[in-house]
C-alpha positions as a Markdown table, in Angstrom:
| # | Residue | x | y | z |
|---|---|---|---|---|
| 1 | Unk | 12.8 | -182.0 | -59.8 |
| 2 | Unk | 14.3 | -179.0 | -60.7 |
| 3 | Unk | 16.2 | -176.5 | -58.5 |
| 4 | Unk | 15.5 | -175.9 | -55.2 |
| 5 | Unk | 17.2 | -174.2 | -52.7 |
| 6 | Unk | 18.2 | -175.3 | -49.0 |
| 7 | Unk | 16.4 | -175.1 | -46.6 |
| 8 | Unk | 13.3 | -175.6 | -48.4 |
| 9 | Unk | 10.0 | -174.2 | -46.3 |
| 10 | Unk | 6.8 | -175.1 | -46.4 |
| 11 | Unk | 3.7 | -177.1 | -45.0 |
| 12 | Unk | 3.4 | -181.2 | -44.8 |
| 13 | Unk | 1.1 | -182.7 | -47.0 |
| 14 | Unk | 1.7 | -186.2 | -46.2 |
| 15 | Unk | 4.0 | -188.3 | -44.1 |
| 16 | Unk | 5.4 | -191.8 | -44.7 |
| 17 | Unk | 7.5 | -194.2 | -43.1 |
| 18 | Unk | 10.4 | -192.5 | -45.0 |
| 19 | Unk | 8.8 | -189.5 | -47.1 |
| 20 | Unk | 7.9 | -186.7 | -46.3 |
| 21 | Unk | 5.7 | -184.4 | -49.0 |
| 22 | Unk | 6.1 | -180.4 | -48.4 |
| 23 | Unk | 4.5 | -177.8 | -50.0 |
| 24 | Unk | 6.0 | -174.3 | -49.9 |
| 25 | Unk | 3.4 | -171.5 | -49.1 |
| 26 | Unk | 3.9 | -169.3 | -52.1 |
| 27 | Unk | 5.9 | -169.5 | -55.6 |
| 28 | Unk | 9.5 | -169.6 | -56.7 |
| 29 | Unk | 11.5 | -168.9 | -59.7 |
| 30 | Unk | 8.6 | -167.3 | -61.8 |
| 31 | Unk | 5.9 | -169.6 | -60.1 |
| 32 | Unk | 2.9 | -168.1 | -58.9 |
| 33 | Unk | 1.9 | -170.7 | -56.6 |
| 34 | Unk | 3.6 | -172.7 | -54.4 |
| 35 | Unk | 5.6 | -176.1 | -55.2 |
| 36 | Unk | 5.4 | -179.4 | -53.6 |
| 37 | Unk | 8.5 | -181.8 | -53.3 |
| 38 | Unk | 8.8 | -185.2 | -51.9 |
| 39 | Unk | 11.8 | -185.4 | -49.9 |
| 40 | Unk | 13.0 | -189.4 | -49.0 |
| 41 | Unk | 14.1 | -188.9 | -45.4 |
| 42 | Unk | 16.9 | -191.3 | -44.5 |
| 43 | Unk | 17.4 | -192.7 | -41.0 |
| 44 | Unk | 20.7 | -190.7 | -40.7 |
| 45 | Unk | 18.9 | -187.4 | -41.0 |
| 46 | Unk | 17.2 | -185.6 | -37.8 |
| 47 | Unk | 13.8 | -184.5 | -37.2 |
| 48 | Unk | 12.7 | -182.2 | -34.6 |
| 49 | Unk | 10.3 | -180.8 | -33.3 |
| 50 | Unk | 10.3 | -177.5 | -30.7 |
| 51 | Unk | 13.8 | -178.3 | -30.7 |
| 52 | Unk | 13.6 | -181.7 | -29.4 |
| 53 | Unk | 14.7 | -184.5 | -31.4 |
| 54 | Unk | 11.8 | -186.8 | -32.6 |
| 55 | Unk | 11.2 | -189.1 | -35.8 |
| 56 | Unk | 9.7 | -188.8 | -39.1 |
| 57 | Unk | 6.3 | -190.2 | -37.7 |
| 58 | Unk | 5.3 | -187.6 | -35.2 |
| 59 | Unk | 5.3 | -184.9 | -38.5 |
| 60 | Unk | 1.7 | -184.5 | -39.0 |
| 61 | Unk | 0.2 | -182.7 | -42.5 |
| 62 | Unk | -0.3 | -179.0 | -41.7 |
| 63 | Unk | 2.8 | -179.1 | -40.1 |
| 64 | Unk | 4.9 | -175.7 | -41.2 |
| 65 | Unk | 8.1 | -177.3 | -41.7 |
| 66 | Unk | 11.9 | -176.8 | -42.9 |
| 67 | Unk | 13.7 | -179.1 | -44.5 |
| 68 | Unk | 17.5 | -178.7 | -44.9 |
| 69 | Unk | 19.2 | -180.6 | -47.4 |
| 70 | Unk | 22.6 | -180.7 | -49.7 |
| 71 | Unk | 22.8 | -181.7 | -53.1 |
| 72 | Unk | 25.9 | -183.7 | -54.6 |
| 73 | Unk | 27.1 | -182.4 | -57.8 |
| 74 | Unk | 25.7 | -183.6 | -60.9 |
| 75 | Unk | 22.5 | -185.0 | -59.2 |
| 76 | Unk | 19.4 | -183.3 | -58.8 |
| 77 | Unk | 18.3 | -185.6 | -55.8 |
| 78 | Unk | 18.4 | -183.8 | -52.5 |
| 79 | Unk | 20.2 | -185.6 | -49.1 |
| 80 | Unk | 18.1 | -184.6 | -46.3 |
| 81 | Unk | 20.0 | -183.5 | -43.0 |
| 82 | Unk | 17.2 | -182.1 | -41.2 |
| 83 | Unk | 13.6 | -181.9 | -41.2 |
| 84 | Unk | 12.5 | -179.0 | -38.3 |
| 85 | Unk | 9.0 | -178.0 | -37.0 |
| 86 | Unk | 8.0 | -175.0 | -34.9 |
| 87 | Unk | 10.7 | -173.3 | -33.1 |
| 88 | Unk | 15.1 | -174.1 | -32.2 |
| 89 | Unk | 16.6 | -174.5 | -29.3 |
């Protein structure tokens, strides 16, 4: 996957049951466009929405999104903590 960096921005391209695919509006590290990551969404992790907490089904693609994640060291696979649209509380 490469490195990314927490939170990760960017618009949903699709939605599943427990994926969620983001692309980020413009390039990093040297890229000139932007970069799309899948992201496994665990139940333990929250979405919201406008500040309201809602689940991983009402993200819709177009979405702008954040998703906030850590990383354990020596892995490359990202643990989701939060996925957030729109605006906090």
């Amino acid at each position: 996957m490469g490195r990314i960096r927490s939170p990760f921005q960017g618009e949903v391209v699709s939605v599943t049951a427990n994926n969620v695919i983001v692309k980020s509006a413009r390039g990093t590290a040297g890229r000139t466009s932007g970069r799309t990551i899948s992201f496994t969404i665990k139940p333990e992790a929250k979405v919201v929405r406008d500040g309201k907490t809602c689940e991983l089904k009402d993200l819709q693609k177009g979405d702008a999104v954040s998703v906030v994640f850590t990383t354990k060291p020596g892995s490359s696979l990202p643990r989701v903590t939060q996925v957030s649209v729109g605006k906090s509380e």
